[in-house]
N, C-alpha and C positions, 0 to 999 in steps of 0.2 A: 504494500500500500504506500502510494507515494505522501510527501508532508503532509499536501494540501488535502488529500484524502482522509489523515490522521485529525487534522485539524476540523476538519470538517464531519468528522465521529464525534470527536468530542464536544461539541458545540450542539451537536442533537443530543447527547448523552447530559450536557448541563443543563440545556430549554428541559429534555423530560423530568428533570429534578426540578425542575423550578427557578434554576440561575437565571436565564436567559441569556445562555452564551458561556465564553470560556473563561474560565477562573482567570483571578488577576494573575498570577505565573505565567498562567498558557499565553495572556497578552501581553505581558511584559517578555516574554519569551520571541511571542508573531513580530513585534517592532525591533528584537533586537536582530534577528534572523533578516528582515529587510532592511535595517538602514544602520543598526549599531553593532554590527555582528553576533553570531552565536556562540561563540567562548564565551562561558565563564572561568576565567581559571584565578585560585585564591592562591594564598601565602605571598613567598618573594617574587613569583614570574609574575601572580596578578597586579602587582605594587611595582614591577616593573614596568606593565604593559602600559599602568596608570601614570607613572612617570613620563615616560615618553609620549603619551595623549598630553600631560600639559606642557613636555618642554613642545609639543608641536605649536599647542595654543598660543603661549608666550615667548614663541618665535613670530607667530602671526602678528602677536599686538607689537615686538617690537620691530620689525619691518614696515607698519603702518605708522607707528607713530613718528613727530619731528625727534624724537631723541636722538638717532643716528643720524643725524645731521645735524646736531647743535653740540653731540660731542666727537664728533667725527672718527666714528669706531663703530662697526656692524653694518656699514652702509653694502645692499649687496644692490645691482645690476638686476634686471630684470629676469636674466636666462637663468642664474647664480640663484635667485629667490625661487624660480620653478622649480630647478631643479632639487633642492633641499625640500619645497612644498612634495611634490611626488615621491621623495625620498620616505617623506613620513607618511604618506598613505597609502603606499606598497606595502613597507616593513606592518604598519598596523591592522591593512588587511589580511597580510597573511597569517597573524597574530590572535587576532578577533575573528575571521571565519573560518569553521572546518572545511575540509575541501571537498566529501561529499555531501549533496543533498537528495538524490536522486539517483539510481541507475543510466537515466541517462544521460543526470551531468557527467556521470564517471565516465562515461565512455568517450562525451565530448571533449572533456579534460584532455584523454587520450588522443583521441583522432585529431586535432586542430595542431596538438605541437608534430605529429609524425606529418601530415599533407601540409604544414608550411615549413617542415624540414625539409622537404623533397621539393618546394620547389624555391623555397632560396637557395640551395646547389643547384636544380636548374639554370638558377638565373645569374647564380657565379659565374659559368659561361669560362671557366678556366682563368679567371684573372686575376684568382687567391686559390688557397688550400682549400675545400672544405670538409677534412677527415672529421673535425673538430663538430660541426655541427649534428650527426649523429649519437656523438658522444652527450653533447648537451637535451638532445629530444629525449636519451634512454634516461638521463638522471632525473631530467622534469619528468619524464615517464614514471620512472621507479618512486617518487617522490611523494607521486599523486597514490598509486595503488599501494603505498606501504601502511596507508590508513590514516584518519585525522580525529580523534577523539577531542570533544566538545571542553571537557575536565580538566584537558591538560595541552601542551604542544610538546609533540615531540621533538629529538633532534634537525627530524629533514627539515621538518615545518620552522625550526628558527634559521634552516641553511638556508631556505627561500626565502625566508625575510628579510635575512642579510643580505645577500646574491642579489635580491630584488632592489634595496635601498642604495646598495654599492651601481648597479648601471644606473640609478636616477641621477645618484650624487657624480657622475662619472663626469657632466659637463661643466659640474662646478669645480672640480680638483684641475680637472682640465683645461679648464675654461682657454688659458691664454695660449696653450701650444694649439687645440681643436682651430682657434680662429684665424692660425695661421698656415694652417693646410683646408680651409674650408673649400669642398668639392672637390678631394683626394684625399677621404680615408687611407688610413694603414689597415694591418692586418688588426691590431688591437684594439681598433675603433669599428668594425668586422663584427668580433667578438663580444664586442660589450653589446653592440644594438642588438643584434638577432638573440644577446641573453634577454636581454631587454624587454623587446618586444614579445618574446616567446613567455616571461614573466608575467610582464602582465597582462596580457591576457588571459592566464589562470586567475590571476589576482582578481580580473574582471568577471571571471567565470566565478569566481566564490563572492563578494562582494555582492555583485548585482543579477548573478543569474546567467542562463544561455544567451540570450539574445542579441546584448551588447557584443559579446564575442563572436557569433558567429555572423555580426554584420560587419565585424572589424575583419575578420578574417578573409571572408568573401570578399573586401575591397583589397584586402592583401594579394592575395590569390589573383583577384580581374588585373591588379598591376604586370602581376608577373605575366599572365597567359593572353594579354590583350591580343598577339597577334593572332591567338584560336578562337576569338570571337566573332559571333555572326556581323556580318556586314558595317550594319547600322551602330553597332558599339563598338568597333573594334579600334582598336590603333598599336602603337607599333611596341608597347612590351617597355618595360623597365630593368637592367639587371642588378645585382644587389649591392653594385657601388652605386647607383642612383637612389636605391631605397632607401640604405642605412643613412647617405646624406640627407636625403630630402626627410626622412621620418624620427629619425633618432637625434643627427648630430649638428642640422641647423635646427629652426624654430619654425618651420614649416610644417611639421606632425604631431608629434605627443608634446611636443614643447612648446606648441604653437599662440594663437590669441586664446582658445579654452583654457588652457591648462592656466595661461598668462591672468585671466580676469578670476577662476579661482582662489589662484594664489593672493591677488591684491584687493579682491571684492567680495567675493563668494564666503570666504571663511568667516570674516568678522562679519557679515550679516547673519550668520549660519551661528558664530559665538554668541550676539547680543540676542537672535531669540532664545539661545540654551539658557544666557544668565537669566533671563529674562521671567523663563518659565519656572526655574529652581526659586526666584525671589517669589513666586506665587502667582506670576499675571495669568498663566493659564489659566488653572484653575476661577482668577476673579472675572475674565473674560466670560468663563460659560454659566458662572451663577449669577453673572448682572442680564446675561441672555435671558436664561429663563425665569431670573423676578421680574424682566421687562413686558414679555412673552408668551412666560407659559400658560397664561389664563384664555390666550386667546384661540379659535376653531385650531386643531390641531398645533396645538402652542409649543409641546416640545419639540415639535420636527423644525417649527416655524426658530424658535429658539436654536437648537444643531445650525439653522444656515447662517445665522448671523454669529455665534461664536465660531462655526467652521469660517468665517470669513474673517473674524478679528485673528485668530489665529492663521491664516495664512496667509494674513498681514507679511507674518515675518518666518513664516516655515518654507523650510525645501522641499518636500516631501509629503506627497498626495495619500501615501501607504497613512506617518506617523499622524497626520493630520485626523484620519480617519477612526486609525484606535484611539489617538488621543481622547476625540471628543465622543467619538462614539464608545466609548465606554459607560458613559454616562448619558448621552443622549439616546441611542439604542433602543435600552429598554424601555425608558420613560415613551416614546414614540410608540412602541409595542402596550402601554398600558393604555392610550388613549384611543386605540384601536388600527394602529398600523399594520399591516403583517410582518415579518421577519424581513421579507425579500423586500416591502416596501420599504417600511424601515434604514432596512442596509441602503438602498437606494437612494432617500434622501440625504444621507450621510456623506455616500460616494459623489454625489450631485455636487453637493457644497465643498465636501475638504477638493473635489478637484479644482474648481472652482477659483478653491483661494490661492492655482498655479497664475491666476490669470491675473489676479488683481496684485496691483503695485504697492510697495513700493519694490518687492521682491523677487517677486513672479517666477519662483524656483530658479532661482539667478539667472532668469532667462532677458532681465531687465538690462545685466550688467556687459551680458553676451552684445545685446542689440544696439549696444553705445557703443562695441567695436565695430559690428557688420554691418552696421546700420551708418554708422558716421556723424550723429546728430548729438547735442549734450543728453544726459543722464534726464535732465526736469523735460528734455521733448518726451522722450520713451514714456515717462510718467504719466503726461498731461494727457497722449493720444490713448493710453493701455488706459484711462481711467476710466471714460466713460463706458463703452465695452462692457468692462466687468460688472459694474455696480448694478447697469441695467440687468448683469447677467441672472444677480445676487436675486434685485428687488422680483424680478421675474421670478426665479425657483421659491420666493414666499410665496406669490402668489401662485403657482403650481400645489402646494403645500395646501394652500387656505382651500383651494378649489378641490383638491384630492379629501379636504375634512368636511366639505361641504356636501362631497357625493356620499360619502359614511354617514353625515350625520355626526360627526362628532362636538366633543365641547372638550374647551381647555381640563386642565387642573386648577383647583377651586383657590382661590386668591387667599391673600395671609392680612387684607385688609377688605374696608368699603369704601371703594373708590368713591370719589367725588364727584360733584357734576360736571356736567360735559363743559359749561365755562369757566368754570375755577380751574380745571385742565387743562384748555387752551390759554388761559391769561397766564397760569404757570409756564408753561412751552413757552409763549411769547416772553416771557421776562428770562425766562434762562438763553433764550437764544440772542436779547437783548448785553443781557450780562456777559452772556462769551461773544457778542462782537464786541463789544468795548475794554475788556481785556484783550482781546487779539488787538484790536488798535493801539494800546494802551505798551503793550508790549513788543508793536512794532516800530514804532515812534521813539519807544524809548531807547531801544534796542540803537534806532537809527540816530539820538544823540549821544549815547553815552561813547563810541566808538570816536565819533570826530574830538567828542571834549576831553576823553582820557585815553589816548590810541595805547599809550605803555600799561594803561592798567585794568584797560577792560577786559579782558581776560578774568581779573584775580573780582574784577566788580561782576560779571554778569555770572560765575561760578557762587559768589555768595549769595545773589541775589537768588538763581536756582537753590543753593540750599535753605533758606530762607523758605522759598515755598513749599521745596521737601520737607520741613520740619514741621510747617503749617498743615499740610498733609496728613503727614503723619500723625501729628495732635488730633487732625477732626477723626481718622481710622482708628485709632487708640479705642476712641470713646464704644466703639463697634463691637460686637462679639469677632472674634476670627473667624476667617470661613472656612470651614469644612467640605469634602465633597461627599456628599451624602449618597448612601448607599441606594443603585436607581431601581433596589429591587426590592427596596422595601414598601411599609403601605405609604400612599400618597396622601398626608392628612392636609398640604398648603403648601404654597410655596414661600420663596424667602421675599422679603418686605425689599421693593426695590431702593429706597431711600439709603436705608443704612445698608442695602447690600454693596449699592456704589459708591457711599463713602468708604467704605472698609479698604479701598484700595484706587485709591483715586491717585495717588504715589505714583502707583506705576505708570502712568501717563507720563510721568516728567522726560523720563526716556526716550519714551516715544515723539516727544516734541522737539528734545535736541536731536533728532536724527531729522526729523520732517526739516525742521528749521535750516540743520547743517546744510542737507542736500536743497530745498527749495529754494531757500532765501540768503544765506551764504554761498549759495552755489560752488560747497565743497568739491572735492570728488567724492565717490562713494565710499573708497577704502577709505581715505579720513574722517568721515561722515561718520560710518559706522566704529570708528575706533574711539572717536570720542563720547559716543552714544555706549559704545560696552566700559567704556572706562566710566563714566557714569555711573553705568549699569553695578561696577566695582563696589563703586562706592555707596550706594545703596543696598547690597546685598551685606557689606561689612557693617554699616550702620545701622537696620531696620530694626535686626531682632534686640540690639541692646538697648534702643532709641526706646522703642514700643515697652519693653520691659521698664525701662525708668515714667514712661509716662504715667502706664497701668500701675505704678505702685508697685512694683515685682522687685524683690531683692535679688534675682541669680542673674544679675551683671555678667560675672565672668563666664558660665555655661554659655548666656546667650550672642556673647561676642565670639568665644570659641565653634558656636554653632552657623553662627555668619560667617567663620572662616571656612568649616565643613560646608556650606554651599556652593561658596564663591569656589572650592578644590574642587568640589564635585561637578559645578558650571563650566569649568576651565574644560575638566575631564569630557564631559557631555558633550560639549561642544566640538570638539577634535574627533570623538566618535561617530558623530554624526557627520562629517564629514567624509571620513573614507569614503563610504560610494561615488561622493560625488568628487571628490580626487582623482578618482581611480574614473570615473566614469567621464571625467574630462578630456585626461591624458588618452583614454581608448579611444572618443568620438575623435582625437585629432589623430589617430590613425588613418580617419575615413574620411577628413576635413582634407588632410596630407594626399589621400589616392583621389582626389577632387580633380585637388590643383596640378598633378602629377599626370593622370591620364587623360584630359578633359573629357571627364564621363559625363559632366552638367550637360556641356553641349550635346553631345550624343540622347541626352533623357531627354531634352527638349527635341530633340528629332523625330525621338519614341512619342512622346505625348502627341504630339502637331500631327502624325501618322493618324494615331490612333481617336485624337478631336475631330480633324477634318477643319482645323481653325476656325473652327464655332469657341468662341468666349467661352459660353456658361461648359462649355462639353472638358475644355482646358482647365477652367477652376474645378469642374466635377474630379475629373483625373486628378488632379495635382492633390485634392483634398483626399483620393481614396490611397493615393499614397501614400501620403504622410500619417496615414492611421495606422499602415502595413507596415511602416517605415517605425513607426512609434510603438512598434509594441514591445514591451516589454523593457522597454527603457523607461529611467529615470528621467526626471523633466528636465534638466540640464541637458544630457546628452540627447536625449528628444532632440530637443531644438537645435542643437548644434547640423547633425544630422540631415533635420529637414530642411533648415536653412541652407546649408550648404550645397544640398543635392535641387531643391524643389524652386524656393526663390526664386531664384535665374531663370528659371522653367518658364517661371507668370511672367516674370519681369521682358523674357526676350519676345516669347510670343504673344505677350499681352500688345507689347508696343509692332511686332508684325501685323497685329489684326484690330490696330486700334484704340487698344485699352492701356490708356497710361495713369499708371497710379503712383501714388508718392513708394517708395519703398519701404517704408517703416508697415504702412499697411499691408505689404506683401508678406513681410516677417512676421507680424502678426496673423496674417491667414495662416501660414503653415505653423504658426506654433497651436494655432486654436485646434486644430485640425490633430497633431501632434501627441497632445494631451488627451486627447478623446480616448487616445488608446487605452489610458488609466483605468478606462470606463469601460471598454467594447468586451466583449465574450469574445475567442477564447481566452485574449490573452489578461483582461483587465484586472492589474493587480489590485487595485483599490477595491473592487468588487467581490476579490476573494479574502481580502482582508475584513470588510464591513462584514461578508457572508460568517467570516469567524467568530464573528461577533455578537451577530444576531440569530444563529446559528437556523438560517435560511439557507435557499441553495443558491451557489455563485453563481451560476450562470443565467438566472432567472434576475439575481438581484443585477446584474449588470444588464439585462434587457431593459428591467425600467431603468436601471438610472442614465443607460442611452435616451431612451423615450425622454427621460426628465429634462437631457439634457440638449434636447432639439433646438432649444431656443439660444445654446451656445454653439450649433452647428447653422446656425442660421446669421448667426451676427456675423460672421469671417464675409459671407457675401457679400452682406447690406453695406459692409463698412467699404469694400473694395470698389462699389459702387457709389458710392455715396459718404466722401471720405469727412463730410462735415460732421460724422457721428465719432470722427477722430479728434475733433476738436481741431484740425487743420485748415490753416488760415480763415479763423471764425472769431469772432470779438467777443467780450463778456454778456453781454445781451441776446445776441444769437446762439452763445453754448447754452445757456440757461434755457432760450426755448426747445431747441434741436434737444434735453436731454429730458424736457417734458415730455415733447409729442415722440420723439423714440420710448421711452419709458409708457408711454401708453399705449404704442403698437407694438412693444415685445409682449403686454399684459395681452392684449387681444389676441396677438399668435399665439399663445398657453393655452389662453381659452380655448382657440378652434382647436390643437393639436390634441386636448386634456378630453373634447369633445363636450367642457360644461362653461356656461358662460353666469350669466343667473340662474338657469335651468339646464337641464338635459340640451345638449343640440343636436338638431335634427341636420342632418348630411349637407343642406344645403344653410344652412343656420353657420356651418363650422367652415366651407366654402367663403359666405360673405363674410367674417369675422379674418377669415387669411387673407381676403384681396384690400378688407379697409386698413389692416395691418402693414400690407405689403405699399400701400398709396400713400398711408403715412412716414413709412423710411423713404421710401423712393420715389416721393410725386414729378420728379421729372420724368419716369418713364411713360406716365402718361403725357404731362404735357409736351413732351418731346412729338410726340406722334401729330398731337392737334397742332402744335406748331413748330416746327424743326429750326433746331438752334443757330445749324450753321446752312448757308448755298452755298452749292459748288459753282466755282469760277473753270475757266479753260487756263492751261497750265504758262499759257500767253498772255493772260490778263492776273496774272500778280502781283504787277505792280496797282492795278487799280483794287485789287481785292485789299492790298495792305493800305493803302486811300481812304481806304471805305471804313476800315477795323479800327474800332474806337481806342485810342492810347491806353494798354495796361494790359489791353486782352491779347489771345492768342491767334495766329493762324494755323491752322490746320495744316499738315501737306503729307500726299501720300511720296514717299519716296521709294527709288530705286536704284540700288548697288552694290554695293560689294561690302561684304564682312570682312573681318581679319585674316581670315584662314581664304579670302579669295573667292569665294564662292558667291553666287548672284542670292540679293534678300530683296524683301522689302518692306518697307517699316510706316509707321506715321511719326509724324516729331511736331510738335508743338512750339513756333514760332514767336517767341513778345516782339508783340509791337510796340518803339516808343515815338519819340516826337519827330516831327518832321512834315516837311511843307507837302510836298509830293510821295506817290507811292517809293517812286525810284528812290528818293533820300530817305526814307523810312526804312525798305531794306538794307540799305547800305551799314543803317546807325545800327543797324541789326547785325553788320558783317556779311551781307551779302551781297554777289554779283551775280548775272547770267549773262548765258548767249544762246541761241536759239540754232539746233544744227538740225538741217533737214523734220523741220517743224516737231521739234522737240527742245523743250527748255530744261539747259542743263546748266548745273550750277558751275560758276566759272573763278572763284574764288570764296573762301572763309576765311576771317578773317580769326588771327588766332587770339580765344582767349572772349571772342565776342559772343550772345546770345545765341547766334546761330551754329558754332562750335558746340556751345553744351547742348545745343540741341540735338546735336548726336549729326548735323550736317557737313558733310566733306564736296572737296571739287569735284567735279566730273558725276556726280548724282543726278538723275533725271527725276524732275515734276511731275507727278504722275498727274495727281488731283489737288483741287487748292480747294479748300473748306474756308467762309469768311464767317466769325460770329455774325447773328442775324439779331435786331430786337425782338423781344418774346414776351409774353407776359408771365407774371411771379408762376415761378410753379406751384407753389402755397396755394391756388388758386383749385388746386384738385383737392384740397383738404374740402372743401363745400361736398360733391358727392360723398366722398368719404364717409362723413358725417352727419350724412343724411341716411346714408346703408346703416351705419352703423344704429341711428335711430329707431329702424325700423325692426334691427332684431332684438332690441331692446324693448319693444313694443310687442312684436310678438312672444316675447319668454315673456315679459311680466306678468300676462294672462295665465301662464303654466307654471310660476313657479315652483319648485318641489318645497315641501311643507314635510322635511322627511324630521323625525322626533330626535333631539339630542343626546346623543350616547355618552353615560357620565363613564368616570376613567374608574377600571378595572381598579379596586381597591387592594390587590397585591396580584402577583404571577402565580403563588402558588399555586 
């Protein structure tokens, strides 16, 4: 019986007792087996392994912070800093996970080092030894089958950690001879890669599972055998002096920009949620949920989305996300009448959920500020709307799912007050924190000019200062516990003092929002002052809180603030291995990208198989990236699909027309990407909630796809309609654009859920998708009634740019040549700016023509000018000239809209269901 099978015995064996799911062991066991490793080993090895988890940490904080550079001692180089960073999450993964978990990882273990043994001597091609690489396949052979006991490590298992940490560290010992033979390897720069690479990839295979490996392998493998490829992929072969340079010994592969924004971003975001969580924010996250929440139609499911969302604020991982909260949301969802598989599904829904939303997005945020080119606050500002509608939608999926049950919250722990003393409270707290955020930005914006040497030592005390205020109003509070979700449900907790009890933890969270938004740090600083923060609250809270409360055990509860802040450090570094290790693997596959140009070839394959129909091209590229994402972690997800897929939309979007900003192409493939978390067979989040709820996984993963339609729907709208990115849109117009999208992703639930006020009838859930689809996309109607742009004759361009009002664009279909020589043709998007005549308009644009046998070909670009970046070179033929045209507001289709929308609002009113309220199960047992 394999794990998941065990896992999934057990989970029916706890529901028939009564647990609902698997003892806290069995889940502290599921999370550590997916993101913290499955070692447990005690005495002096586990005190070692502990050790080297924080000398990892507190190499991270000092690499991040100004200290090595104001005493000029530890300063490393970027390659020097990777290579130390992957140094320690080799050695730890092979340390922390045993190496099988399956029959048939055992076997893949095996088969992946003997077939890329055989064909890196293929690819040696005689121009080294390689007796040597046989000898390395049997030892990592023998290595893997001598057995890997959970309790203890044996000797081989510390050879491969060693072995492993020594080729990471190879380029940092090295560092200054490798950069002087860079693209003429020796024999020992040979040896270290292929150990290298042959490493880790076990290390990836234990860490995070088959998938990762065998998609690294397979792009291992297409390097070497390219010339036995069919037609359409094929190209001319790498041999293994190309490889081990381009993959191991420049910054091209596993040392690449992944491994690079890990090293400098990824960690200390990945540290500040660990300390974060050990200080208790987790926990105060999901019990202000559900005092906010849980009273309401299906209130703890409703409650799971919005703590699955506060927490994945700042988590990497869709798996930890998942048990975390579903531990405790789970059942309670199962008392108010969820089933198991629904259950698990709104869990899966949310913790994936919280890949997408910023400021973290499974470091997929930090990724997108290199591949993408734009600052850290762009990625933010466009990933934000996106997700929140994603959020508010899956409550409202929720509410409507409680609505067809019939259900009713769990019974309140007060009597609420009337509906105006509610609103006049809302409006004065929302009054109150805008005028502290003013209050705070202003002052912020004098205190900097008036004391430049001491604002630093001023705006730290003044943050302490409001920590201590803090911590006084939570003092007065009972602690929060997390209450056991299987016991009977007699109230829930009072939201008032729930949210005082921990209103602390916010201060964190404001220096990081602050550092990154409004100081416009980088992120690795951002986040290093937000964990150092973090330090300093986890050392002070419990002695702070003990002197307020009248507590005499001072000294226990400062020595207990250090037990966090050790165990935070620790937590923190382990949670990272996967995604160390799952860095350095995708830049295997980032590295056989750029090495064989496979992009261009998938884009071949696609455009085949669309027939260059648009929506056919986004169709493809999104069912890859799901196939492309399975079973990876959401870091290497993205790396991945960006790498391969991107370029895919990007070339033939702009061949057939469709030109989009590129951040929103990153973001289709990553939305896409991430699904896989979700999808049967391979949705790890799905089999993890199934653990949980002890439901069956592949059912829970069918709804939580179904749940999650409305996030397989936004990658579109937004590609089409990039004002839902917030791209080039003002304060005024994002506020409306996140109204009227937030009430047509609500409509598209309804039609997809089939309930809107009532039951919907087939043509009822039809008009609720088209009033849906007119409010993201009312251009495509008014496009049709009245067309944006006329076509001009490819001779009349200078009068079409005459005509084109200053700021807009001209269209133009072009014809020419790519890089590789071969005939394309593309659209480019022309700015037009000032100028008397047409002729001097394109000119101030950088271009010329001449007309050869009645054809207009472009006769000069000027370099550097508008018409350059527009992707235009000399000798290019006009196919077709597009002019904008006046049009009236597309806004103008919201009127139908909204009158459909009326009408089935009118006819469900007459039918509402009047189904009776189901109170909540007063225990499981």
């Amino acid at each position: 019986m394999s794990d998941k099978d065990q896992q999934k015995a057990a989970a029916v064996e706890a529901e028939a007792a009564g647990h609902g799911g698997l003892s806290q062991s069995e889940l502290d066991e599921l999370v550590a087996s997916s993101d913290t490793g499955g070692r447990s080993v005690a005495g002096p090895v586990g005190l070692a392994l502990m050790l080297v988890a924080l000398a990892w940490s507190l190499f991270q904080l000092w690499i991040a912070s100004p200290i090595p550079f104001i005493v000029g001692w530890g300063v490393f180089n970027d390659t020097e800093a990777r290579s130390i960073h992957l140094a320690f999450a080799v050695f730890l993964a092979f340390a922390a996970f045993p190496a099988t978990r399956t029959p048939f990882q055992l076997v893949l273990g095996v088969a992946v080092p003997v077939i890329l043994g055989l064909l890196f001597m293929m690819a040696a091609k005689g121009e080294t030894a390689v007796w040597w690489i046989p000898v390395v396949v049997i030892l990592l052979i023998g290595a893997i089958l001598l057995g890997s006991p959970k309790d203890k490590i044996p000797a081989w298992e510390w050879g491969l950690a060693v072995v492993g940490a020594a080729t990471a560290l190879y380029l940092f010992v090295f560092y200054r001879e490798i950069s002087n033979r860079v693209g003429a390897p020796n024999m020992q720069d040979f040896v270290v890669s292929v150990i290298g690479i042959l490493v880790l990839l076990e290390a990836t295979r234990r860490a995070l599972g088959p998938a990762l490996m065998i998609v690294a392998s397979v792009f291992l493998a297409y390097t070497v055998l390219g010339p036995y490829m069919p037609g359409i992929i094929a190209h001319k072969g790498n041999n293994l002096s190309e490889i081990v340079n381009h993959q191991w010994i420049t910054t091209e592969g596993v040392f690449g920009i992944a491994l690079g924004v890990s090293t400098s971003f990824v960690f200390l975001f990945v540290l500040f949620g660990a300390l974060l969580d050990k200080a208790g924010a987790g926990n105060y996250f999901i019990q202000v949920a559900f005092s906010l929440m849980g009273h309401m139609r299906g209130g703890p499911a409703k409650a799971a989305v919005v703590a699955s969302a506060m927490t994945g604020l700042i988590s990497g991982s869709s798996i930890a996300n998942v048990v975390t909260t579903g531990t405790f949301t789970i059942p309670l969802m199962k008392k108010v009448g969820f089933s198991s598989e629904k259950a698990g599904a709104v869990e899966v829904a949310s913790s994936v959920n919280g890949q997408i939303m910023p400021p973290v997005m499974g470091a997929a945020a930090f990724l997108m500020v290199e591949y993408v080119g734009i600052p850290y606050f762009d990625v933010v500002k466009h990933a934000f709307l996106p997700a929140v509608i994603s959020y508010i939608a899956l409550v409202y999926i929720v509410h409507l799912e409680a609505m067809k049950a019939g259900m009713q919250g769990l019974p309140r722990a007060y009597t609420p007050k009337p509906i105006v003393q509610r609103l006049v409270g809302i409006a004065f707290a929302i009054i109150a924190i805008c005028v502290l955020s003013f209050v705070v930005y202003y002052g912020m914006g004098w205190i900097r000019p008036a004391f430049p040497d001491a604002a630093p030592y001023i705006v730290f005390a003044v943050l302490t200062a409001a920590y201590i205020a803090l911590l006084w109003v939570a003092s007065k509070e009972a602690p929060l516990k997390m209450d056991d979700p299987n016991a009977e449900v007699t109230s829930l907790p009072l939201p008032g003092p729930t949210a005082r009890s921990g209103l602390h933890f916010i201060l964190p969270v404001v220096v990081l929002v602050w550092a990154l938004m409004v100081d416009r740090l980088s992120p690795g600083l951002s986040a290093f002052w937000a964990s150092a923060y973090m330090v300093f609250i986890l050392l002070t809270q419990r002695p702070l809180m003990a002197m307020m409360r009248g507590q005499s055990r001072y000294g226990a509860a400062t020595k207990q603030g250090f037990v966090d802040l050790l165990e935070g450090l620790v937590t923190g570094a382990r949670n990272m291995i996967g995604i160390g290790i799952a860095t350095a693997t995708a830049g295997i596959i980032v590295g056989a990208v750029s090495q064989t140009g496979v992009g261009s070839a998938l884009a071949d394959v696609v455009e085949v198989l669309s027939g260059g129909n648009i929506l056919a091209i986004l169709l493809l590229t999104a069912i890859l990236s799901l196939i492309l994402g399975m079973g990876l972690p959401t870091t290497a997800n993205y790396i991945v699909v960006s790498a391969l897929l991107a370029p895919v939309i990007v070339t033939l979007g702009q061949q057939n027309g469709l030109i989009v900003p590129l951040i929103a192409v990153h973001l289709f493939v990553f939305y896409f990407g991430i699904m896989a978390d979700v999808t049967p067979p391979v949705g790890l989040a799905s089999f993890a909630a199934a653990a949980v709820s002890g439901g069956d996984p592949i059912k829970t993963g069918v709804v939580a796809f179904f749940y999650s339609l409305r996030t397989a729907a936004l990658p579109f709208l937004f590609i089409f309609n990039t004002d839902l990115l917030l791209i080039n849109v003002d304060l005024f117009h994002g506020v409306f654009i996140f109204i009227v999208a937030t009430v047509a992703m609500l409509l598209f639930a309804a039609a997809t859920q089939g309930w809107f006020l009532a039951k919907n009838r087939f043509y009822e859930s039809i008009a609720l998708l088209l009033v849906a689809f007119t409010l993201f996309r009312p251009g495509f109607w008014m496009d049709m009634v009245a067309p944006p742009y006329a076509e001009e004759a490819p001779s009349e361009i200078a009068a079409a740019a005459e005509a084109t009002p200053v700021g807009d664009d001209l269209r133009l279909r072009i014809a020419g040549v790519n890089d590789l020589g071969d005939p394309v043709e593309f659209v480019a998007l022309l700015p037009i700016g000032e100028g008397a005549t047409g002729d001097e308009r394109l000119e101030n644009a950088g271009l010329t023509f001449r007309e050869e046998d009645g054809r207009m070909l472009i006769d000069d670009v000027a370099f550097g000018s508008p018409a350059a970046e527009a992707g235009l070179d000399w000798d290019q033929e006009v196919l077709r000239v597009l002019k904008p045209e006046a049009v009236p507001s597309k806004y103008w289709m919201f009127i139908p809209a909204l009158a459909l929308l009326a009408l089935v609002v009118f006819l469900q009113r007459g039918r509402a269901a009047k189904v009776p309220a189901r109170r909540p199960r007063e225990s499981t047992a």
